[in-house]
Every structure is written in C-alpha cells, then in structure tokens.
N, C-alpha and C positions, 0 to 999 in steps of 0.2 A: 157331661154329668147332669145336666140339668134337662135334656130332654123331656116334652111334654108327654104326660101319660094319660091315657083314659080317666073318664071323669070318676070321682067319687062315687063308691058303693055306698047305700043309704048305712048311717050307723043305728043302736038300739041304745035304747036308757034304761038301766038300771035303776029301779025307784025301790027297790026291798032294803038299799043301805039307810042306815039312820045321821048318816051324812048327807052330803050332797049327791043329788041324783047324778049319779055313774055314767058316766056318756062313753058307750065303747069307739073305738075309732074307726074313722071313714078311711077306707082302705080303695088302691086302685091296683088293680092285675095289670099286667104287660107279659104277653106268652106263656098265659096260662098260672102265673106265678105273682104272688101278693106284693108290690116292688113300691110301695109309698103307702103311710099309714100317718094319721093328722086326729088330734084331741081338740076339739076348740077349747081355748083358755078356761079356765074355771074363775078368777080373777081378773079383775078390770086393770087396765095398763096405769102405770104410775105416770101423771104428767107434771107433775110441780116436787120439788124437794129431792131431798137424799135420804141416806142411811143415816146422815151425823142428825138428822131429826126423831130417830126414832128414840132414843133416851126421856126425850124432854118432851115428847109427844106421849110416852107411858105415864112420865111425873103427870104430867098435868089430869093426863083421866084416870089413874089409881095408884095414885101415890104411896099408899102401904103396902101395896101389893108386891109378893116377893117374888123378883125375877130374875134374882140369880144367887148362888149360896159360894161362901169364901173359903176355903180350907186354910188353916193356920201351920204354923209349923207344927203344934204336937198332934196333926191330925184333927183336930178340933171343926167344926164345919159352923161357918156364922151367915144367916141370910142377910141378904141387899135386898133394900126395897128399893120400888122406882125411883123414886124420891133421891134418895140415899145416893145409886146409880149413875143420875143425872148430874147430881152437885160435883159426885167423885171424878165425871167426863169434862163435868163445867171447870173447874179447876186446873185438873192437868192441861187441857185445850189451852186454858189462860198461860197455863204456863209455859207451854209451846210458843208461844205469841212472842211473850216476854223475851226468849232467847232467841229473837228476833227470825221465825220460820216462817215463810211467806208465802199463799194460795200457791197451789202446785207443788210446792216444794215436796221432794220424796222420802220419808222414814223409814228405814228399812227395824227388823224387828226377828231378832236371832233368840229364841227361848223355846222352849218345852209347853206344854199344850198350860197355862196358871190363868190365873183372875185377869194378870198383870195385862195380857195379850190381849184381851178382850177391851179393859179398860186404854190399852192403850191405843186400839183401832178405832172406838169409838171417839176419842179423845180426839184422834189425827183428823178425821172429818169433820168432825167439828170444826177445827180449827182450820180447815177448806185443803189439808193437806193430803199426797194419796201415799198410801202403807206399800212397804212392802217386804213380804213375809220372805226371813232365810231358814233353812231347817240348820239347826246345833248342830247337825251329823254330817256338816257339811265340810270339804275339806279348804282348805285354807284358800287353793285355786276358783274354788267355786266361788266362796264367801265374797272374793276380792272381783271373780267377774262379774258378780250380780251386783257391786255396789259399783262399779265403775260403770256397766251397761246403763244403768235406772239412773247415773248422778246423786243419786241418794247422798242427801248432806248429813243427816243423822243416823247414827245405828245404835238400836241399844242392844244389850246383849242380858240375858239371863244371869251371868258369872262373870266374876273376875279375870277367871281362867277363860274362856272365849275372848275377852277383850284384850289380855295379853297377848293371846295366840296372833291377833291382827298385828300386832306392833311393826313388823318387821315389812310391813305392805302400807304403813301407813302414806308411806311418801308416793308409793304410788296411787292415792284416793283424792286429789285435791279438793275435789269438790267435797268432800266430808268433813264437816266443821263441827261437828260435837260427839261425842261416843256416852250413851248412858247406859248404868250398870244399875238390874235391879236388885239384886242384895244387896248393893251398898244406900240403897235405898234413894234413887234419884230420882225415882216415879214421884212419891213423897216431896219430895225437893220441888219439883215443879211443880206441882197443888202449887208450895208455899210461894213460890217465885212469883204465878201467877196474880198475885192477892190484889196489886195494884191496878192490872188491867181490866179494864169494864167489862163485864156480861156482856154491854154491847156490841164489843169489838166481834165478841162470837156470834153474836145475834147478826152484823151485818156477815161476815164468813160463811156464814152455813144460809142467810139468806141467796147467797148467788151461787149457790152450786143448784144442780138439778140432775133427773135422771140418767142426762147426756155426759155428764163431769165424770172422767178418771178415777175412778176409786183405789183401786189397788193395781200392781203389778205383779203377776206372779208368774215364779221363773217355773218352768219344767223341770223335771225330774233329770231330763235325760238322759232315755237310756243308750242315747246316739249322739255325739258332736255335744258343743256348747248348747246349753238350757238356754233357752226363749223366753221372755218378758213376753206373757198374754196383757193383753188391755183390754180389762173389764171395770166397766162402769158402774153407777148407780145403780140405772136401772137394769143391767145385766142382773145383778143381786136381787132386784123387784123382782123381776121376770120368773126368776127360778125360785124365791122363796114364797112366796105370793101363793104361787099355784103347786107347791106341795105342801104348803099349808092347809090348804082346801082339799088338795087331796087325800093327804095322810092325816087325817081329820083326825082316827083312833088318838097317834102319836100325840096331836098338838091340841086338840081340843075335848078331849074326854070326859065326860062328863060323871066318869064311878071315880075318879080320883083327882089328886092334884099328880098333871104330871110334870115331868122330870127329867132330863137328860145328864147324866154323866159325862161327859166330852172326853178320852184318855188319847183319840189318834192324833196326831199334830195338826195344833192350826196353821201348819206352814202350809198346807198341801187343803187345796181346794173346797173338797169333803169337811173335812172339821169345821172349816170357817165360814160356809157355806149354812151348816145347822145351828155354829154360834148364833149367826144373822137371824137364821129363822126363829129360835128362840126368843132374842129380843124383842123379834116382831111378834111374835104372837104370846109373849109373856108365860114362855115357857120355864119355869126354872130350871137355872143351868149352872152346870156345876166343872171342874177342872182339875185330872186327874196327872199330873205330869210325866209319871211313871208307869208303863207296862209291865213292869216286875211283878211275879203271883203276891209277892209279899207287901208287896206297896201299895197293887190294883185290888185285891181283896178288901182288905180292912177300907178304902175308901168306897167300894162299892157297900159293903157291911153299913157301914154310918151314912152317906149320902141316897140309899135306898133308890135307885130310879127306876122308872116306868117306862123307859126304855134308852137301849145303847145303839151308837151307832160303830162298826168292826168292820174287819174287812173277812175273806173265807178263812185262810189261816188262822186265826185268830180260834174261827168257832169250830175247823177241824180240831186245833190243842185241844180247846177246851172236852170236844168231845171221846178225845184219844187218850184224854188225861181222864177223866171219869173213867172208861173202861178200865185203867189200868188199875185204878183205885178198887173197883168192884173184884177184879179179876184179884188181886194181892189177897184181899177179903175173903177169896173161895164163895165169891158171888158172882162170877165170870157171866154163867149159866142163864142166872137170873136178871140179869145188866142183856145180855143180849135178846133175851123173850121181851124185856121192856121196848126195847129199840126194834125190834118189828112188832110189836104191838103198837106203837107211836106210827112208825113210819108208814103201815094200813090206815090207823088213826085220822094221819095229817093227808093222803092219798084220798081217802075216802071223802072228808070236808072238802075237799078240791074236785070232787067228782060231783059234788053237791049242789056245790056255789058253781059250778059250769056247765050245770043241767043235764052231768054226764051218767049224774048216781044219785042214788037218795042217800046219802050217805053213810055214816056206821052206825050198821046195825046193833042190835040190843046186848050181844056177845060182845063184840070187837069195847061198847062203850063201858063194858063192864069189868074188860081185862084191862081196858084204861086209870078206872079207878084204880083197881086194886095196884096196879104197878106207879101209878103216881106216888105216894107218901116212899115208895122204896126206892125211884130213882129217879123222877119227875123233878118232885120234891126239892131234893138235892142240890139238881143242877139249876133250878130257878133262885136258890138259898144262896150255890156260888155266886152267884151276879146280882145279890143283894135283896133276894125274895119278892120283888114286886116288879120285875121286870115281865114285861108283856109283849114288848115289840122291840123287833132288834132292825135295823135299819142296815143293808150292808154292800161294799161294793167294793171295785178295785179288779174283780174276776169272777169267773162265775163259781156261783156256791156248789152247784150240781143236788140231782133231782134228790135224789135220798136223803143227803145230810137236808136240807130244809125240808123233808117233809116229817123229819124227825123230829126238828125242834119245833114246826109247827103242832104234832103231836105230843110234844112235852108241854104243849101249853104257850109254844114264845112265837106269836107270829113274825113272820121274815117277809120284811120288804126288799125285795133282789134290786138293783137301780145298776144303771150304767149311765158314765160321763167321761168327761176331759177337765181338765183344767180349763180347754177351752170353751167350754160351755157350762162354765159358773157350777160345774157337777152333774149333776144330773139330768138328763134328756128322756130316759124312761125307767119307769119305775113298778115296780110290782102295784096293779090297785088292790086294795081292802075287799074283800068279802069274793075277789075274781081273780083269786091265784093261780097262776100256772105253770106248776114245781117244773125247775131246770129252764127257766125263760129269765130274762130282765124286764119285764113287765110288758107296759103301752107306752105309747109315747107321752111324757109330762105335761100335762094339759097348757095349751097352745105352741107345743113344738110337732113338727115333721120330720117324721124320718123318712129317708128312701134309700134306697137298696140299687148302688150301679151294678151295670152291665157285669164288673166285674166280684161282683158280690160284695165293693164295697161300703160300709154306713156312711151315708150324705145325710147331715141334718140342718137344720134350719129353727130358726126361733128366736124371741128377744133376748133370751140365754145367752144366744151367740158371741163368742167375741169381737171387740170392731176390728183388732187385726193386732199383728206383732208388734212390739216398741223396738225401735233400733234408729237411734240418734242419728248413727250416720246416713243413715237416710232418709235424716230429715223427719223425725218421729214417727210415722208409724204406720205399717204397711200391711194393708188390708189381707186377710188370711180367707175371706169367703165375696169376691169380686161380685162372682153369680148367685148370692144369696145361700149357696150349699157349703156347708164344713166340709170339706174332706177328713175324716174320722182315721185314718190309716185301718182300722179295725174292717172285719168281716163278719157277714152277720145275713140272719135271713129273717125274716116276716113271717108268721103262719095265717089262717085263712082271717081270721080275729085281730090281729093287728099283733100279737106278741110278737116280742124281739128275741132271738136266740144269736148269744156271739159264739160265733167258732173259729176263730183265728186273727194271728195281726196281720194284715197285708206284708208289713217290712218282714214277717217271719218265717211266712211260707218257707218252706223247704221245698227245692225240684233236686230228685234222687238223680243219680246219673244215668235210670233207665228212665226219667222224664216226670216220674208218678213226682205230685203234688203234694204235700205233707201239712195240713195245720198240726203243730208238735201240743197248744194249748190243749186239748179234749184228753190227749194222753197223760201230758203232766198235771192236769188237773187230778183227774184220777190214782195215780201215785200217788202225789202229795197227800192223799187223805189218809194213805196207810201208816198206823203207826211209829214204824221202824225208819219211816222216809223223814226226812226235815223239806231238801226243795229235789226237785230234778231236771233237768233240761233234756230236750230231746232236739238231736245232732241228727247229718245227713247230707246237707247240701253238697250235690255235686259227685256222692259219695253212693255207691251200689246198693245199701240198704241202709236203714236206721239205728241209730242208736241211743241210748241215753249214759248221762250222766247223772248218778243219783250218792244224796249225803244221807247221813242218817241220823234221827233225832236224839240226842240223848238221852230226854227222858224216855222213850221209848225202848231203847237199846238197854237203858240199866232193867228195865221194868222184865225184858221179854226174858236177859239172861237169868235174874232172881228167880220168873217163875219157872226157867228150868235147872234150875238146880246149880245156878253159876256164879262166879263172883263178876260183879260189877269192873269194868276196865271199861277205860278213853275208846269211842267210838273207831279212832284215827288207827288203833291195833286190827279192826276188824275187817279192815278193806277187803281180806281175800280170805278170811273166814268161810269154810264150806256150808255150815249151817245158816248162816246170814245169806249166802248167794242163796241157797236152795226157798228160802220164806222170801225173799227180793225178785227168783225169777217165777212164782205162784202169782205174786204180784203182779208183776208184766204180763204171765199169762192170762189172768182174767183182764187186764188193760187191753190186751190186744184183741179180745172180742168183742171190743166195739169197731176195729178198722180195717181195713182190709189187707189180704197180703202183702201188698207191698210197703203199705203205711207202716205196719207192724215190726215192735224194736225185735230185730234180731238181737242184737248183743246189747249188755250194757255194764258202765264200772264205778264202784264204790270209789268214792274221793276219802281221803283223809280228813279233810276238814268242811265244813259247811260255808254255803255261800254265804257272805255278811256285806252290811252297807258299810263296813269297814274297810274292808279289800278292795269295794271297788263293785262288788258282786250283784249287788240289790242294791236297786233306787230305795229311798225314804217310804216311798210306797210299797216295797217287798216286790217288785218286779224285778224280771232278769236285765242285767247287763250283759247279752248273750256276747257280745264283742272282747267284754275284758275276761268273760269265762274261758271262750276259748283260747283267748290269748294266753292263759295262767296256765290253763289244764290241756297246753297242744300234743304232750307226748302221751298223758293218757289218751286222748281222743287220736292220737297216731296207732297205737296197740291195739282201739277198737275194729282197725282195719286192717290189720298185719302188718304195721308198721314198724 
C-alpha cells in the first residue's frame, strides 16, 4: 500500500482569495493516472496543551465575547460569553473531581445534539478525563458494548427514560459507578458539588495533558460486526480543526457578519463534534438544535439565524424535494423549475470561472438570477433561517446538480469526506475553487493516495493512533505504515480533486463477473422525490437489482397533484402508476452505467429503511447485511425465486 511514487508535480497558489493564499496540491502520477495528491498544512502543529485549554484561553483574550448561544425550553435563545463559558466548564470539571473521577478515567455521554454536550466535553478535559460519545438511538446491546469496551465509569444520559432502559445491564457494567440524568438536572448538581475544590486542582489536570493525551473514544457506526473505539487525541482535533479553520475561512472568519453555526446532526458521530471544537476554537457562535423535526428545526433556525449549517446530502435533497412540492401544490411547478436551471447554469457557470474554464455568467443567465431569486431563491434561504450562506456537508456524495443548484440559490457548498477515523474530514471542497460532484482537495496537511486497487489511503495528524481494545492490552495501531486504509474507493483528477465512487466492502461481482459500485446508482435515485432510500443488490446473482422505499411526503404530494386521495405508502408497493414514474427513474439512472451495471428489475418495500430496525446507521448509511436479511424473499422474487 505504501509503495514509493514519483516525485511531486510542482503545485500553483492561488492569491485572488481574500483568505489565505490557496495552495493547489502537489500531485504525483503512476501509469499515467494521478495516484497521491498532498496540501502542506495551512496551520502550525499544536505542541504544548489540549482542548480542555481552549475555554479559558477565549475567557482570558475576550471575555465578553459571545461564543456560543443556549436555547431554553420555551425556545428562548440566551448568549454565553467566553467568560460565562469558562466558569460554567470550571465548575462542572470541579465537580467531576469531587465525585472522585480520576486523569483517564472514561465518561461516556448518551444525549441529543443540547448545550449540555458541549459543556460537558469541555468540562471532562478539563478535568484530564476522555468523553465518550453514545448516540440515544442506540439499542440497549450497543449502549451496554460501548460502555463495557471503553470501561467507562460514568454515563450520563439525556432522559430518565434512557437511564431506566439501562437498569437491567446494570449488573453487567462494573466498572460504571455513577449514572447522571440531565433533566433531573445533575449537570447543575455538580457546578454545586464542585464549590469546594480549588481552580487549582484543574489548573494542575489540564496542565499535564498535551496534544499526545486521549481525548475521546468514538465507537463506529457499524455497519458490519461490533463498533470500534477509534483513539483520537488532542492533537488529532488540532490537526483537523486548525487547518479547516484556515481554510474555510468564509465559514469561521468572515468578516460582513457575525458568524454562526447551528449544530442539529449529533454530536455523537465525528462530524458534529468535530465543528463543535472548531467553533470554540475560532469563537464561532455556536448554537444546538436537538431535533430534526420541520417543526422543531424551523422555528430554531428562524430565531438562532445562522451563517451557516453543517447536513449531510439527504437532508438537502428533502429540503429540495419538499420546496418543489410546495411550488408545484401552488400551480408554480413551471416557475420552481426555470428557477432551478436558471440556478443550476448560475452555480455551473461560477465554477467555470473560478477554474479558469469560463468567464462565467453572462449578462442574461445574471439577470434571470435576479429575477427568480425573491420567487424562490428567496424562500429557500428564509427556510434555513435567512442568512445562511454556507452549508458545510458530508456523509456521501451531494452530486453535481443538486450543489450547483444551491450554490446558485446563493448557499455555497463545501463537499468534505472523512472517517471517524480521521477526526472528519480529510478533504474538502476549497472556497472560491469548487469543483461540483468532487470532495474537494485534500485538508491542508493531509495526503491522500489512491491504491493499486482504487482504494483511498490517507495519511495526516488527523489520523487515528489506532483501535482501543482492552484485551489487547489497549490499543492497536490501525495505520502501522503510516496509510489509513479508508475501505472507501475513489480517484484523483489531474488538480488533485477527489471523486468517491464506491465502498470497497460493497462492490457487487454479478455472476457474469462485471463489478458494480451500487453508490453512483443509489445516489441518484435517492434524489427523486417519490424514493425515501434504495439499495442496489446483485452479488453473485445474473444481473442487478434494487430495493427501493418511498417517501411519504413525496408519495402524499404526487397523488394530490393528480387527482387522488392520500393513503400509507406500504398500500402502494405494486401500484402500476408508482412502478411506471419509479421505472423513468431507473431509466435515466441507468444512463450513467453500463449494461451490465444497469438495474434490470427492482421492488417497492412496504415500509422504509429506519435506524430503528436496524436498517440505517446514526449516520443514515445502509446496513446492507440486516437488509437483506429482513427483505430475503423480496430479493428472492427479484430472481424468480
């Protein structure tokens, strides 16, 4: 995997950004083909201190300064200043102490993305302790292997109702010697407990940690076998926020407003906790949305206003499928769609611009911009709270259209790809050098390379030091030869962009031998309306096929506009008119791959994939193992079973 490649190609600087001068990456070929691409660091390497310093490193240089805002229960939004921030970390840390928690010791931290999270990660380092994040939606088995793996002596839990759900495992957790509930207000509780222990005792705790110290453990998603304790450190977190500080400069350092992040994906999962950090660090105000509900996410994006969100693709196909249907109920179907290729030239054209490839949109194209902005532009900037500018997003790829749409509606998109085990993200879309349908360049001072067998190998202080597993005597190194192994598939273009096209564990080989990445396809589906998720099947099997669910709001939307009554998706599986719009679909899917690739058949499920079932990780990836496990006689029928 590591094989030596030809030397670096000379890189070019980009000095026209009113950020930091843009260093394109040094790229080396190997048979003809771009196969390692490298940003040097944009940021200097962290050598003294931690994260539990950054609190009390804000209080001291701008103490009033507000860098982060609290939602109350009636919706109410109240800002924390540095100041404020620091005392509320200093406190709880004491209080930690007090209930006798000792350097190293593990906290595990089961809640919804609230204040509480944040304050209480900052709290645990302080206090020289390492977090470790479980997601609410985890099932009981999960919950009880992640805290028996980590040893983890404390768990707090969001709810009542989660702390009870444990009772029945409690006997098997020995090592767990406290359980805190934060509605019952135990957070609170330990401020008070605290009161007696010195500032000092924190002052010495947080003096002996350093970039090298343990930070966190964070279990995997997995969407195969038991989830993995990653061991990421301090400076794993320097490494990665540091220098996409520096680079998404727009996001964190803007200088037309005060910006603003809204946080609503869980900070259990890499991604959230990863821009929490970077906010603190760069005194971004940051705010916590607990709920994905329209009705819960609206009204806090409405009052919290931010300058930009961080989502994953899902997310911002709803959003965009749920505007058309809006438009379209309206008998503005017509007019919603001219906008949207009026946008999508728009954001096409500034990419041609910024790439030296076009001069970009011309005097017409900038003219029908206006005018379709106040009628749908507008709108969809007002749903996400009106001042949103940059949307930050990862998890899969967005694909070329939908971002060059919303970069034409006005909302620039920064594409990123990561791991858990690489503290997030590894590469990222740069500012003013988009290149719609890529994941950017590599994250200034990581490399990526490209093996033999088209898999992503990366490298970087991001890097994890390796797996946590007790019985083997802690912790076992995951990149020996300095390279990740990514499972992921991906290529290089001549510029250093990353394009992913499949997971290695997913590949499909058909029984006539042809090779299948199913991603490219399901990506594609998934944006149609009428789809919720899809999977595409094969292995082993003569041709392709898919599994596909259907959205609801989609499905109520399409029958209204012709003339039907609204009924449960799970009626329509074999619906002739639902096949005939589901197999248009496929047809234009399958013009991107070739015959054999191409789904021959595919079948409506009754019910949608859920992280309930089993179906979808935390992160809305497939659990393609307990799918087909659930759905084997449908996928028997797709073969003449």
């Amino acid at each position: 995997m590591s094989t030596p490649l030809p030397s670096f190609a000379p890189s070019a600087a980009f000095t026209d950004s009113p950020g930091p001068t843009l260093v394109a990456p040094e790229t080396r070929r190997l048979d003809g083909a771009v196969r390692e691409a490298y940003v040097p660091p944009f940021a200097p390497p962290v050598r003294h201190g931690s994260l539990a310093d950054l609190p009390f490193d804000n209080a001291a240089a701008v103490p009033d300064a507000v860098v982060l805002s609290r939602r109350s229960g009636d919706g109410h939004w109240s800002d924390v200043t540095a100041a404020e921030f620091a005392a509320q970390v200093l406190a709880v840390a004491k209080g930690m102490i007090s209930e006798g928690l000792m350097p190293g010791d593990r906290i595990a931290i089961m809640a919804r993305t609230t204040y509480e999270w944040t304050l209480l990660d900052f709290a645990a380092w302080a206090a020289g302790l390492v977090t470790v994040p479980v997601y609410p939606t985890s099932s009981l088995f999960q919950v009880r292997w992640i805290l028996q793996d980590s040893g983890a002596v404390t768990l707090v839990t969001e709810t009542a109702a989660q702390a009870a759900a444990l009772g029945p495992e409690l006997g098997r957790l020995p090592d767990l010697r406290h359980l805190w509930i934060m509605e019952k207000g135990h957070v609170e509780q330990l401020a008070e407990l605290g009161a007696q222990v010195s500032d000092a005792e924190v002052d010495v705790r947080r003096g002996v940690l350093s970039p090298s110290t343990l930070a966190t453990l964070i279990y995997t998603s997995g969407t195969t076998g038991r989830p993995k304790g990653c061991v990421l450190t301090h400076g794993n977190f320097f490494a990665e926020v540091d220098n996409a500080i520096e680079l998404l400069y727009p996001v964190f350092k803007t200088q037309t407003e005060e910006p603003s992040i809204l946080l609503f994906l869980p900070m259990s999962h890499v991604f959230g906790r990863m821009v929490a950090v970077a906010c603190v660090r760069a005194r971004v105000r940051l705010g916590h949305a607990p709920s994905l509900k329209a009705e819960d996410l609206l009204p806090d994006l409405a009052a919290f206003r931010p300058t930009c969100l961080l989502t994953i693709p899902y997310m911002l196909e709803k959003v965009f499928n749920g505007a058309r249907a809006k438009a379209e109920s309206g008998g503005r179907a017509a007019v919603f769609d001219r906008a949207v290729s009026v946008a999508v030239r728009h954001g096409e054209a500034m990419e041609d611009r910024r790439t030296g490839s076009g001069g970009g949109p011309n005097r017409a194209l900038k003219t029908a911009r206006s005018f379709y902005d106040p009628l749908v532009y507008r709108k969809i900037r007002s749903a996400m709270g009106g001042r949103v500018r940059h949307i930050i997003c990862g998890g899969s790829p967005l694909g070329r259209r939908l971002a060059a749409f919303y970069a034409g509606a006005g909302i620039e998109i920064y594409e990123g790809y990561g791991l858990t085990e690489t503290t997030a993200a590894v590469t990222v879309t740069p500012p003013l050098k988009p290149r719609l349908g890529t994941v950017g360049w590599p994250l200034p001072g990581t490399r990526i390379r490209i093996a033999a067998d088209g898999e992503i190998l990366v490298a970087g202080d991001q890097v994890l030091h390796g797996y946590w597993d007790p019985r083997a005597g802690g912790v076992v190194p995951a990149a020996p030869d300095g390279w990740f192994p990514t499972g992921d598939l991906g290529s290089l273009d001549d510029e250093g962009y990353l394009t992913i096209t499949g997971r290695k564990k997913e590949l499909l080989i058909t029984a006539g031998g042809k090779s299948v990445a199913p991603a490219p396809l399901e990506n594609w589906l998934r944006q149609h309306p009428l789809i919720s998720q899809c999977m595409i099947i094969g292995e082993r099997r003569p041709y392709v096929s898919a599994l596909i669910t259907l959205d609801p709001d989609g499905i109520t939307h399409w029958r209204r506009m012709n003339g039907k009554h609204p009924v449960p998706p799970e009626l329509l599986t074999d619906d002739e008119e639902v096949h005939a719009v589901l197999q248009r679909a496929v047809d234009e899917a399958n013009k991107m791959v070739s015959r054999p690739e191409s789904i021959r058949r595919f079948a409506v499920l009754p019910r949608d994939f859920t992280e309930w079932e089993g179906h979808l990780t935390p992160s809305m990836k497939l659990r393609r193992d307990v799918i087909m496990r659930d759905f084997a006689e449908t996928v028997e029928t797709l073969y003449g079973g």
